[in-house]
N, C-alpha and C positions, 0 to 999 in steps of 0.2 A: 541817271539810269541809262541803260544800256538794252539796248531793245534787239533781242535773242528770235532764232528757230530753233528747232529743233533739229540737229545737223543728224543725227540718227540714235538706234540702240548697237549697245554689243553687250557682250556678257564679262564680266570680268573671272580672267582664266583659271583663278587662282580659287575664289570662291562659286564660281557661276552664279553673282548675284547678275540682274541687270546694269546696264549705265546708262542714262542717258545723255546724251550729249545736248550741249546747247552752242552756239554762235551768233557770236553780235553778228547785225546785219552785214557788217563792210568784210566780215569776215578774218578778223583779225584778232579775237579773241573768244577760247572756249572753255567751259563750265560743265563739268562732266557730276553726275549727281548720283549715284546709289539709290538703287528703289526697289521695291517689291514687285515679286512676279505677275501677280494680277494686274499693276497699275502699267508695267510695261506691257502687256500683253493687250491692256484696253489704249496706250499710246499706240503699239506696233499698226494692230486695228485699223485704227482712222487716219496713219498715215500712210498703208495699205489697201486705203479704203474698201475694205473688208464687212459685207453686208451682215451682219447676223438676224436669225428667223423671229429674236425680240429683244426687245430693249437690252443693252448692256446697262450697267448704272449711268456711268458716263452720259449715253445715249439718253436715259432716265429725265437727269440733270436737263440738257438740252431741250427734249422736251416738254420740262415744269417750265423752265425761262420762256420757250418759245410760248406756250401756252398764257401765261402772264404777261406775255408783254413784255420783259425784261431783257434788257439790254447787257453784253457783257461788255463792257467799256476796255479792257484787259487786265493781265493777271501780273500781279509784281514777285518778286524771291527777293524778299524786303530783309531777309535776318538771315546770320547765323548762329545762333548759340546752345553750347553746349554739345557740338558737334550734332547739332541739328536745324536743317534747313528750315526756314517758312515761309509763307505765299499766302499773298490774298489773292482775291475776286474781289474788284470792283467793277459791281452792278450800277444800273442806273433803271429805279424805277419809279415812277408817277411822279416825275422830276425832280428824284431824290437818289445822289449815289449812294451805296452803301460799299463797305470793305468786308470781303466776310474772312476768316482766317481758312485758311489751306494748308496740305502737303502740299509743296508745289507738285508733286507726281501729279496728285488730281488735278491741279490746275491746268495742270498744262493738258492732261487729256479732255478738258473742258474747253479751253483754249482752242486746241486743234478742230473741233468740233463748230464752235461757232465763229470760226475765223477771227478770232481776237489778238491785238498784239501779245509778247510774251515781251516782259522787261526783269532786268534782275538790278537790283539796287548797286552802284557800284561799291561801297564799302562791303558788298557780300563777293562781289569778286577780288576784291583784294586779301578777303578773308578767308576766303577759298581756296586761293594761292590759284585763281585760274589763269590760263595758259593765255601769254599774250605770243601769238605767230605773226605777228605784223611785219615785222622785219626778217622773218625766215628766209635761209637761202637755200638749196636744193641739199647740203650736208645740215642744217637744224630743220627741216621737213622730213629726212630718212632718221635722225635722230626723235624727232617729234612723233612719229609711228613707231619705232621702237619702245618709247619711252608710254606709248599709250597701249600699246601691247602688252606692258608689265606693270600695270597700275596696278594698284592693291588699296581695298579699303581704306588701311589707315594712311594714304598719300592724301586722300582728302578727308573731309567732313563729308555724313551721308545725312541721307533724311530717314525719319522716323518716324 
């Protein structure tokens, strides 16, 4: 597994769906994922840290766990099939974890919320065809922004 942030959102140009981005921590590779407007807009949010006057869901989530007791242990992007992402939540409650299934959109806006790691299974980034820049030199980093400038839907798998 590969233990990701969230490097940021953009919109991809061509559809104006969202993207979000993801990055292993050492910074050397990244997983860009297709998602729904509400679910970026509740990511944008809390890494904007962006108050609203009541609960978002996201916010909702946060505080049932905090209320219960429940621990977010972190969230994985364990699969991809069918051109569709998936993500658990692994809780930990009354010393018992549990895996629950997710979009990872949700997850991770849950994720950012209770400061949980975010991991993505590495067969899902091979699967994904994500970007390894590890070895990038200043002519495949101006290529790597071009090339991330003109993504389009079907260059990856989205979530659904």
């Amino acid at each position: 597994m590969l233990e990701m942030k969230v490097d940021g959102l953009t919109l991809d140009p061509l559809t104006n769906m969202p993207i979000i981005t993801l990055k292993d921590i050492t910074g050397k590779k990244i997983l860009p994922i297709w998602v729904g407007i509400f679910e970026a807009n509740a990511i944008a949010l809390q890494m904007e840290k962006v108050a609203t006057p009541r609960p978002m869901t996201h916010d909702l989530i946060k505080n049932i766990l905090d209320g219960m007791e429940v621990k977010v242990i972190h969230i994985i992007v364990n699969d991809l099939r069918d051109n569709t992402f998936y993500a658990t939540i692994s809780i930990s409650f009354n010393n018992h974890v549990v895996n629950i299934d997710s979009r990872p959109s949700d997850a991770i806006a849950v994720a950012l919320r209770v400061n949980a790691p975010i991991y993505v299974a590495e067969k899902v980034m091979e699967m994904a065809r994500g970007i390894d820049i590890s070895e990038a030199d200043t002519e495949d980093s101006e290529k790597f922004k071009k090339w991330l400038e003109n993504l389009k839907p079907g260059d990856f798998k989205h979530e659904m």
